[in-house]
N, C-alpha and C positions, 0 to 999 in steps of 0.2 A: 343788353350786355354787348360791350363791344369785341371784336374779335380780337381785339389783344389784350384782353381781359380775359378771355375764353382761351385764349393759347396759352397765358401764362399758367391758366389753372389744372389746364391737361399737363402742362410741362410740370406743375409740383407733383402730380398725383403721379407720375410716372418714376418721377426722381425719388418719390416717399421712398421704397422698398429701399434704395442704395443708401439714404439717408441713415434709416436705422442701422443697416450693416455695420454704415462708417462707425456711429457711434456705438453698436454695442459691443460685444465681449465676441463674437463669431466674425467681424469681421477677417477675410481671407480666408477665412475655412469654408472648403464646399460642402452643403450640406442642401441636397435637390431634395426637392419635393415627392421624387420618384423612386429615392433609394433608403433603404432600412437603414436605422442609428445604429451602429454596431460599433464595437469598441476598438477604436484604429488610432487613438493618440493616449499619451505619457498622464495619468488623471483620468482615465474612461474606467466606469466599471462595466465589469462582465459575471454573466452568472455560470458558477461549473454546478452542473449537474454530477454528483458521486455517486456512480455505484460499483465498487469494489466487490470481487468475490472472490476468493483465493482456494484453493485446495490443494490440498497434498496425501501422499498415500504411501507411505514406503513398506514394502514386505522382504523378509528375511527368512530363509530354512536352512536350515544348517543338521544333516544327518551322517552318522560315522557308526561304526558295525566292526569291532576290532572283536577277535579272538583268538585265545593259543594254547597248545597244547603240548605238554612233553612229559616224558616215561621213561626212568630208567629202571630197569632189575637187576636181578642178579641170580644168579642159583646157587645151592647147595654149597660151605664150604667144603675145603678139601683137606687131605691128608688128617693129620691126627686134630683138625678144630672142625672135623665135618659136621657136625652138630650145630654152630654157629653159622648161619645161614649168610651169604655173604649181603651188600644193602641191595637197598631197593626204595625208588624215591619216581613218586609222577605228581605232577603238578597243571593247573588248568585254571586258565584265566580267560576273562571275557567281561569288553567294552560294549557299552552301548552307549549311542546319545542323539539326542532328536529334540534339539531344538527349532523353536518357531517364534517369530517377533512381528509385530504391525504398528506403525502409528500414523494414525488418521488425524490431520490439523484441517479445519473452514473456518475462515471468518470471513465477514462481509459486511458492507460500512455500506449505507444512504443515506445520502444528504443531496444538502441545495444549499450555498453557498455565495454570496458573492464578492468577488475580489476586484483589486482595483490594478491597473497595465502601471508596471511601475516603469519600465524603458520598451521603445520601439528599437528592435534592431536593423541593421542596413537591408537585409533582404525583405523585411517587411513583418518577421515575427515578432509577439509581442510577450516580454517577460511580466508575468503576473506574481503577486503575492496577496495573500489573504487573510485573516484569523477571525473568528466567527469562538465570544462564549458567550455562555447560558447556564447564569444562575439558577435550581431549583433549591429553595432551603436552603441549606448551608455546604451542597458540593456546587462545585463548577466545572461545567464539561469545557472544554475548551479543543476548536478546530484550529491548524494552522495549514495554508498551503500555499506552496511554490512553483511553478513553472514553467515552458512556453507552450504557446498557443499560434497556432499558421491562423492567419486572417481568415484565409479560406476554411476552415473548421469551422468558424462563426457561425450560427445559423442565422436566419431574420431578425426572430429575437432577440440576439444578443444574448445565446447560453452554447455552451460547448460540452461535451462530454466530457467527465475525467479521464479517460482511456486514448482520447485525441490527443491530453497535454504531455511535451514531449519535457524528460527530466521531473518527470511528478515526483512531490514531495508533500504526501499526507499525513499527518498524524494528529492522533486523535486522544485524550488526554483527558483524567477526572484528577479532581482533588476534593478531599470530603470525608464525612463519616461514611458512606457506600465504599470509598476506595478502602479504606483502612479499615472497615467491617471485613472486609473478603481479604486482604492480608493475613500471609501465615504469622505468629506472634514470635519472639523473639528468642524463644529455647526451642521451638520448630524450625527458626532458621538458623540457630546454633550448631543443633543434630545434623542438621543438611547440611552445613558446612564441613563439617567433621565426620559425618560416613559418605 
């Protein structure tokens, strides 16, 4: 083999890797060998890990202690009606009340999730949207969720916590005979309307 036959074929084999570049779908985007795929453009998905837990607690006491009393008499009448005792009136009242109220709300949502970066903003965060349903039988659960995520939150993977996304917006949603089994029925929420 002649050495320009040997040069030329070191020089394809060198040019291969730019070749493909040119022609596929990644060329101009950096993507090194030595750094994690994370989700950094407008089409990238990302996974949110959810775990939501909420609590609340309110208590109330409310006590009051009111009492009264009064008395009045009188003595003996006089002159020719002394016999007729003149009045006499007492009277005695008394409050009490001791009220106490609590109400305890938790709920807590896990899931895993993946959404797709629907705009990069100038500073480098990325707005996300997602919806995730799941037929069993005849209800459907349905997830939706909304929005940003700092690059820096990424982890290697490519998942971020829901408590990292700034503007979260989760909700979480059934339709079905399950939903409408645990519906109060329609003279229950008649009465609730009306007391």
């Amino acid at each position: 083999m002649s050495f320009r036959k040997l040069l030329a074929v070191v020089g394809l084999l060198i040019l291969l890797p730019f070749t493909i570049k040119v022609f596929g779908a990644d060329f101009g985007r950096s993507q090194s060998l030595f750094t994690d795929l994370k989700a950094a453009r407008v089409g990238d998905n990302l996974t949110v890990l959810i775990y939501e837990l909420t609590n609340a607690n309110n208590q109330s006491q409310s006590k009051m202690d009111e009492s009264h009393d009064a008395s009045v008499s009188g003595g003996p009448g006089s002159g020719a009606l002394d016999f007729i005792p003149l009045f006499g009136a007492s009277s005695s009242s008394s409050n009490a009340y001791d009220g106490k109220g609590e109400v305890r709300k938790s709920q807590s949502l896990r899931a895993k999730m993946t959404v797709t970066v629907q705009a990069v903003r100038d500073n480098g965060d990325l707005t996300i949207e997602g919806k995730r349903s799941v037929g069993i039988g005849q209800n459907l659960e349905t997830m939706y969720l909304t929005g940003i995520v700092r690059q820096k939150d990424v982890r290697a993977d490519n998942t971020v916590d829901s408590y990292l996304i700034a503007d979260a917006r989760i909700t979480y949603d059934g339709k079905g005979p399950n939903q409408n089994s645990a519906r109060p029925g329609i003279i229950t929420r008649l009465l609730g309307w009306l007391f």
